[in-house]
N, C-alpha and C positions, 0 to 999 in steps of 0.2 A: 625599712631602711630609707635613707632620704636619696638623694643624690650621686652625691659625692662619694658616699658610703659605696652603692651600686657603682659606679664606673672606678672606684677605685681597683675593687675584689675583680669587675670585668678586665679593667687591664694589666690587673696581676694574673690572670688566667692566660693570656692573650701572651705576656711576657716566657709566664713557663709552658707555654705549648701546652700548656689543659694538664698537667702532670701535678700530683699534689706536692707538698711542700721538701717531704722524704726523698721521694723518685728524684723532684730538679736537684736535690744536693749531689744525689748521687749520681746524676745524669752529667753535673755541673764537673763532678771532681774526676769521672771520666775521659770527658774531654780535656780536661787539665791534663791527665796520666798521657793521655793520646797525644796531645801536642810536644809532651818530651820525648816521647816514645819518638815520635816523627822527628824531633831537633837531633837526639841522638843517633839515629839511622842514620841522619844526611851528616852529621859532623864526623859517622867513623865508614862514613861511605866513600869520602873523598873529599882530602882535607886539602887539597888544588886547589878546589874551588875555580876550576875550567868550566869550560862555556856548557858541556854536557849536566853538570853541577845546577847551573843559574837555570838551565831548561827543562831541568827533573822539576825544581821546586817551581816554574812556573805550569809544567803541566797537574802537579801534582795539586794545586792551587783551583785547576779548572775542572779537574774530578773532585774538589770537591765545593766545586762550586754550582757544577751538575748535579750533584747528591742533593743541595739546600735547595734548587729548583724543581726535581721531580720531587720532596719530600712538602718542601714549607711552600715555595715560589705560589705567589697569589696574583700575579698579572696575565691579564689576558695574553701577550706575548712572550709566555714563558717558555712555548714548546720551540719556539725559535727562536729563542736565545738559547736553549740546548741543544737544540740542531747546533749550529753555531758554535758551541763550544765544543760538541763533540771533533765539528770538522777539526777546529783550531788543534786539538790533542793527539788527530790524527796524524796532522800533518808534524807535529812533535814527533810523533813517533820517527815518522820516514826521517826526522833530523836525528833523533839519535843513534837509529839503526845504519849510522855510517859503513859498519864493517862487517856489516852480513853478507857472505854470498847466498842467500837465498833466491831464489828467481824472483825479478819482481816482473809487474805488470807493463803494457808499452808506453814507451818514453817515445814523447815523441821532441827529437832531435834537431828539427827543423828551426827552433824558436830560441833554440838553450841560451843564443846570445843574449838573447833581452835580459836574463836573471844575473846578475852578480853578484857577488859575496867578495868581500875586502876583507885583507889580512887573518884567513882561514889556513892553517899549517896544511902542509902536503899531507892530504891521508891515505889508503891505500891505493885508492882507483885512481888512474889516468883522468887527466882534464877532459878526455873527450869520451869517457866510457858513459855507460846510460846511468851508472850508480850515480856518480859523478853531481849529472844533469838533475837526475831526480834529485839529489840534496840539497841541488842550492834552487830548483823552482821550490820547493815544500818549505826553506828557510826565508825567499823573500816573498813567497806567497804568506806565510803565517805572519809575519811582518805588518804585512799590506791590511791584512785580515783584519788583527787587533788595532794599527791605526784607524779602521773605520770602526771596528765594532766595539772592543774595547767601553772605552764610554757609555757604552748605552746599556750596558749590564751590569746595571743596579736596581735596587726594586723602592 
């Protein structure tokens, strides 16, 4: 084989992830299936389209953006940019978990003025409860987050 021949076939291997020709079609139209599967969830999930809505599809985005890094991700700082993503989804979480009483962890109360959040509807908790506090440090901590990191999580 000459050249050309050889790095062609190498970077057709390289393109389907080492799978032969069969497997990627069928790997290919899976993912197809899965992305309507996912359009269709979020379309008869809430057709709002509220702020909870935009931060489902962005958390949902970074799981599975974590999936492509622990599975494909080939740079040396790939375990910190998982770190990284995972906090980011965490702290989704604490944003979407508005209306849980569950016990949460300590809040510490001391500081809550520094965080604000503009034009958020009244939700169940008092301005001054620790739920409160915890939602809007976790909303402009995740903020702050992806302003810096954001960007760099590309391969």
């Amino acid at each position: 084989m000459d050249d050309d021949e050889t790095w062609s076939k190498r970077f057709h291997f390289i393109l389907h992830k080492g799978l032969p020709e069969k497997e990627w079609k069928a790997y290919q139209k899976g993912i197809r299936q899965d992305r309507l599967q996912i359009w269709a969830m979020f379309m008869n999930e809430n057709p709002d389209y509220d702020y909870h809505y935009f931060l489902n599809l962005l958390k949902f985005k970074l799981e599975w953006m974590i999936f492509y890094w622990e599975n494909f991700g080939h740079l040396a700082r790939a375990e910190q940019d998982i770190s990284r993503m995972r906090i980011a989804t965490r702290l989704l979480d604490i944003i979407m978990d508005e209306n849980s009483d569950a016990p949460i962890p300590y809040v510490n109360m001391k500081n809550k003025h520094r965080f604000r959040v503009y034009h958020k509807s009244q939700g169940m908790y008092n301005e001054d409860s620790e739920y409160e506090a915890r939602f809007r440090k976790a909303y402009c901590l995740f903020f702050r987050f992806l302003e810096y990191h954001l960007l760099g999580w590309w391969d």
